[in-house]
N, C-alpha and C positions, 0 to 999 in steps of 0.2 A: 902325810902332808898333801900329796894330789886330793885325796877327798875332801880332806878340809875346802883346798881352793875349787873342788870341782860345787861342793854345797855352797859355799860362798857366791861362788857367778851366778849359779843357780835363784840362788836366794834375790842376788838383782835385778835378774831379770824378770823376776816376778815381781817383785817389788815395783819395778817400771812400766809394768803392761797393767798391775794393778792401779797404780796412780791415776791410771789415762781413766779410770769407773770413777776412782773417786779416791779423793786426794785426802777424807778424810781416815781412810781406812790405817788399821793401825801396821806394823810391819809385822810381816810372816814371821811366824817362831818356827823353830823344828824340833821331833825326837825320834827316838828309836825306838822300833814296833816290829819286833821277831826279825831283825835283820835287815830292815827294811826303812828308810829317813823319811818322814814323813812331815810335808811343809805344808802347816795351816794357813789359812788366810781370809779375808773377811771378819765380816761379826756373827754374831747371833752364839747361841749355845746349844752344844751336843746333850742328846737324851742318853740319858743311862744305855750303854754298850751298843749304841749305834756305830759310833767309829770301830769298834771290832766287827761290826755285820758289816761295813760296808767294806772294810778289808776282805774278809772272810769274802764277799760278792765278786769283789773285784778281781781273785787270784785264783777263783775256783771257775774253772770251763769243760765240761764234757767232751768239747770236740779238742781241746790241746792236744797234741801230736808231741811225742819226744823230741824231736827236732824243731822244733820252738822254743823261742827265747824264755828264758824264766822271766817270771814277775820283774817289772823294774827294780831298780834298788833306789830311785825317784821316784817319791806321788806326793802330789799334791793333794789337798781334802779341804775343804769348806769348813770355817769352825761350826758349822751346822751338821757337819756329817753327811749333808745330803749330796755334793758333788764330788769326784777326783778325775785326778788324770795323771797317767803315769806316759812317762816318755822313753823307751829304753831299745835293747836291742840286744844282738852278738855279734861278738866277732868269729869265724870259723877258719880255721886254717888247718886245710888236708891234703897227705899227699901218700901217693901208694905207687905200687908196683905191681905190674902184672908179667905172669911165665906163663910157658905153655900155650901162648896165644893171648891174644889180648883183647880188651872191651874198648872201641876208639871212644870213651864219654868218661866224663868224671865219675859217675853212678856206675855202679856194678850191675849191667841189666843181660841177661842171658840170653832175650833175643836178640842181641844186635852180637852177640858171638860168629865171627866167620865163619864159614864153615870148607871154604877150599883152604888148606894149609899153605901161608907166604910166609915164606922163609926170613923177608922183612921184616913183619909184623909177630916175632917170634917169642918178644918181650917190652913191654912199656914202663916207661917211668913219667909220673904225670904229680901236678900241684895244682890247688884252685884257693881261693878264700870268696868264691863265688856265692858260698851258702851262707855270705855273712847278712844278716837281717838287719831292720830296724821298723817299730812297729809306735803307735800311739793306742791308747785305748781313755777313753771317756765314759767316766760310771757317774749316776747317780741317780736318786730317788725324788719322781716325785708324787705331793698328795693328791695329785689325779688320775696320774698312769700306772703310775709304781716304780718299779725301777728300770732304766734304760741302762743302754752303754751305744758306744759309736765305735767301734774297730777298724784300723789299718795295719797291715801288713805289707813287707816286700823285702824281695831281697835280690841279688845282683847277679839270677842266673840266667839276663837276657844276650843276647845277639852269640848263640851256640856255645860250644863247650868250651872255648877258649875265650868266651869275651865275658865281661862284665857290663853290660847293659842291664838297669835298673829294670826289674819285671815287681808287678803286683802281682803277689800272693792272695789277699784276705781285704774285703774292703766290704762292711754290713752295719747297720743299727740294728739294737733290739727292743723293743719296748715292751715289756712284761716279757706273754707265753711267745710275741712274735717278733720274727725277725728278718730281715728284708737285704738282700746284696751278694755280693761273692763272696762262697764258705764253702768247708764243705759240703760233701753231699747229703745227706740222711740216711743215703745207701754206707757210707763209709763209720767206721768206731776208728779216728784217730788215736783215742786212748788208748786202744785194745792193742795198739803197736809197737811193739819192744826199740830200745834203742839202740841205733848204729853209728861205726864211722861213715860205713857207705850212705852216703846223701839220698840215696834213691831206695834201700829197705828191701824186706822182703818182697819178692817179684809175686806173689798172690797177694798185697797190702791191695786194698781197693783205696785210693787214695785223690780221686773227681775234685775238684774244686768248680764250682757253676755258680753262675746268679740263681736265686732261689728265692721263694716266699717260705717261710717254714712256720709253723707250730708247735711247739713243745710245752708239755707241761709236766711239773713233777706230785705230787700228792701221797696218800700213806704214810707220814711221819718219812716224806722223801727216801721209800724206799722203790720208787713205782715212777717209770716215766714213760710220757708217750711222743710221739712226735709224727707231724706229715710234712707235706711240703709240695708244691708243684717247682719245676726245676724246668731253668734254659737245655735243652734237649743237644747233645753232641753227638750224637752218632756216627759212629764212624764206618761208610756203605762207600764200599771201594766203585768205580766207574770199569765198565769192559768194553771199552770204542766197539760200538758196532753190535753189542749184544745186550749189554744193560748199563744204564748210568744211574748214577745216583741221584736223588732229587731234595731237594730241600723239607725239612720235618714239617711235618704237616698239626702235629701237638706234641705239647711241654711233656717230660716225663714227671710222673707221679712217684712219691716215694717215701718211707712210713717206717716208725720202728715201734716195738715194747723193750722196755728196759726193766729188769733187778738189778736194785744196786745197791751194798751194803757197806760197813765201817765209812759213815758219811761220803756217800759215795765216789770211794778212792777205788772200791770194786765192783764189778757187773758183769751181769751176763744179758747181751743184746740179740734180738732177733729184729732182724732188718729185710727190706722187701721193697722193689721197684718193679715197675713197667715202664716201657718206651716205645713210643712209636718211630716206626721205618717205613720209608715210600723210597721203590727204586720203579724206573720205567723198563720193559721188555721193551728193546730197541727193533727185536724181530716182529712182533705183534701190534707194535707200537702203542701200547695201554701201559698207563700208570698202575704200579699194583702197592696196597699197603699192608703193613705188615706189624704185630704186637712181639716186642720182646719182653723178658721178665726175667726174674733175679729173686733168690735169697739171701739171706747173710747170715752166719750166725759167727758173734765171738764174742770174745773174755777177755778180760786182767782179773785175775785174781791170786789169791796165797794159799795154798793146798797145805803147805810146812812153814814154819817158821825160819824164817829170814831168805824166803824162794816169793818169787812172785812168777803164775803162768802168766803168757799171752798166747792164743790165738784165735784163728777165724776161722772159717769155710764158705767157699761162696758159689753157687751154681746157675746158672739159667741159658737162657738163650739169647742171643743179639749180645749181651753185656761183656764182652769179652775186652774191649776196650778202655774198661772201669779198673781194669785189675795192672801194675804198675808195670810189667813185663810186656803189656800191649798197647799201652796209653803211646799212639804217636798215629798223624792223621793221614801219613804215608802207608800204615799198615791195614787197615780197613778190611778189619774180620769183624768186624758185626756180624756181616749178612758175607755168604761166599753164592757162588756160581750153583749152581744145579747139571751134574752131569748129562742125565739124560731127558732135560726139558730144557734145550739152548733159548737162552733169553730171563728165565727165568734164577732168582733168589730165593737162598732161604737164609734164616736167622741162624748163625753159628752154635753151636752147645758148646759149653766151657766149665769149666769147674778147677777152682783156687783154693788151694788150704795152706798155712804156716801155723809151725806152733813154736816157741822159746819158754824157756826154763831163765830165772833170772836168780843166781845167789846172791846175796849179800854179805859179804863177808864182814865188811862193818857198814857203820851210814856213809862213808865215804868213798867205799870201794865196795865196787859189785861188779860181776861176769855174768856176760849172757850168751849160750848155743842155742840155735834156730834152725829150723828148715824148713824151705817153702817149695809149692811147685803150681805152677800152671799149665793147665793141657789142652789142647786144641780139638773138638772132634770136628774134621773138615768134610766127613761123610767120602763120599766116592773121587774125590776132585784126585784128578790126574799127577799132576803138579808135585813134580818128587820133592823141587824145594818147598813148599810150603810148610809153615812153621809147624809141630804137632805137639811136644810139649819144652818146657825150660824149668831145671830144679838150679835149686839156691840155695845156699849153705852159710854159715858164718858161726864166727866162736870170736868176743869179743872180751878186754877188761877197759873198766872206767874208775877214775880216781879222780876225787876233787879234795886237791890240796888246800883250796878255800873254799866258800858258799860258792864262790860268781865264778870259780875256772875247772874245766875239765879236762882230763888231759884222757885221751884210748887210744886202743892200740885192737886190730882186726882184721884176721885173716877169711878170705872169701873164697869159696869154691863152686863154681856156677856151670853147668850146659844145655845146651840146645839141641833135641833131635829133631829132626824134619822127618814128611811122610815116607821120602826113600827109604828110611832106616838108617841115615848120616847122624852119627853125634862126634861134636866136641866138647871138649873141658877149656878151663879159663880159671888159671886161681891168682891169686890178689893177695898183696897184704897190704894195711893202710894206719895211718896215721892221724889224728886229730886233736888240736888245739883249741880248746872253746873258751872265750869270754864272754859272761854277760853282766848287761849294765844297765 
């Protein structure tokens, strides 16, 4: 009954925003197209299985991340096939516990692990529906460009771990091979990322969101893709009052992938690769000095057996240590560290990230995934007992969707952090998740 009345409003209020074009337009029909209501409107007449291509356009994204909303279960379509727009979102509702010590953030992240033991903080019980989304996307074709779209994203993990303040996620057009706004990075394979209850993933996911100019194109009977991109530069170059400060980017980072990708590319194997520029000032010398970091990528989704699907990456260079989700935070600024024996001076940090998961399917509706990931720090000679050196990540999950649109898991976590003294602790988790999407 609520669908009926949710497609009915629906229906009107298209019908009233259509009116205001032109009042002779005839009223929206609807039907169902793989699961999906799909409301026509306008005139003109669809070519032979254009409205399956422009479905097929509109639900298929290389950069989607499991933790994104699925396809609307609204879209709108032009009886010409050539425009849509879906309007949809999730709800998320998670809530976990942690022993043995605890992570103070909804996300499971290893570096922010304590590391002097408080008898206070000895066990956490925590809830969010913070990661609940809502997103617009605008598709369609036209006979001069080809096919575009316009994407928005957000969702409600602004003002700290406890608030709900609206944050933008994703906000780009694309028109043809290019595409222009906030998205990810070209350094990152969203696909290539297994799905969690933890909101935050494997702690070696490279998971960047930047303004960006990008290029992609696919060709070979779409088993072949390329992509570049110049990208808004974050680097993250910690300040040492008095010895070196960090200086604002002097150029965009550049950033590039080759893709195979095969059974209509549902599978792939990406190699990925950036550089960045870094300027910090010797405060002793008093000269600006710049600096080139770089980066590879390589990872997968794919199916090795029948009803398994791999994921993982591996990711290494220097200065990039901030890309990878264990260090993404602008208080921590390991890009660039200190230089022992040349006070005043930086160099670019070396790091190196791998996760891999195993995913069974036991049927289409229920599947379990184990994963492990790690990020490691090499800090060179720096003195600095606490300084971070690496953080492993563990997780073993199941998921069941009792309909298309709900998800229900369940996910136990086990995570630590050693610093350069030789200090490690543990942090295990179990959680819980609720998903609706619509």
């Amino acid at each position: 009954m609520l669908r009926h009345l949710l497609l009915v409003g629906m229906c009107a209020a298209s019908l009233s925003s259509f009116a205001q074009i032109n009042a002779e337009q005839p009223a929206p029909s609807s039907t169902a197209d793989n699961g999906h209501k799909i409301i026509y409107f306008g005139d003109g007449t669809a070519e032979s299985g254009s409205s399956e291509e422009m479905i097929s356009k509109f639900y298929f994204d290389q950069f989607r991340h499991a933790h994104d909303p699925l396809a609307p279960y609204f879209m709108f379509m032009s009886r010409d096939s050539k425009l849509a727009l879906g309007i949809g979102g999730k709800f998320n509702a998670t809530a976990y516990y942690d022993w043995n010590g605890t992570v103070d953030d909804n996300g499971f992240i290893p570096f922010e692990i304590p590391m002097s033991r408080d008898n206070t903080q000895r066990h956490r019980i925590g809830a969010s529906v913070s990661e609940s989304q809502l997103f617009l996307r605008l598709f369609g074709k036209s006979d001069r460009f080809g096919w575009y779209q316009l994407y928005i994203q957000a969702k409600f993990t602004g003002n700290g771990m406890n608030g709900y303040g609206f944050k933008l996620s994703k906000a780009y057009a694309s028109v043809g091979d290019w595409t222009l706004g906030y998205a990810s990075t070209t350094f990152a394979d969203p696909a290539a990322c297994p799905n969690t209850v933890d909101p935050q993933g494997p702690n070696a996911e490279v998971s960047e969101t930047t303004f960006l100019l990008r290029y992609m194109h696919t060709f070979k009977g779409n088993h072949w893709s390329i992509a570049a991109s110049v990208e808004a530069p974050d680097a993250q170059v910690p300040t040492y009052p008095g010895i070196a400060t960090a200086c604002n980017s002097y150029m965009p980072d550049f950033a590039a992938f080759g893709q195979y990708q095969w059974a209509d590319g549902l599978y792939h194997v990406r190699l990925s690769g950036i550089i960045r520029g870094l300027e910090y000032r010797d405060e002793i010398t008093a000269a600006n000095h710049h600096v080139i970091g770089w980066g590879a990528h390589l990872s997968t989704v794919a199916n090795p057996l029948p009803s398994t699907v791999l994921y993982g990456g591996i990711n290494a260079g220097k200065g990039i240590a901030s890309l990878n989700n264990d260090l993404q935070c602008d208080s921590r600024g390991l890009d660039m560290l200190p230089s022992v024996w040349n006070p005043g001076a930086m160099h670019t940090a070396k790091s190196i990230a791998w996760y891999a998961a195993l995913q069974y399917n036991f049927r289409p509706d229920l599947y379990s995934t184990v994963m492990f990931s790690e990020v490691r720090l090499f800090p060179g000679d720096i003195k600095d007992d606490g300084m971070y050196k690496y953080g492993l990540y563990g997780a073993a999950n199941i998921f069941w969707n009792p309909t298309s649109r709900l998800l229900l898991g369940a996910e136990y976590n086990f995570g630590a952090r050693k610093d350069v003294s030789g200090d490690r602790r543990w942090v295990n988790r179990v959680g819980l998740t609720c998903q609706y999407s619509f």
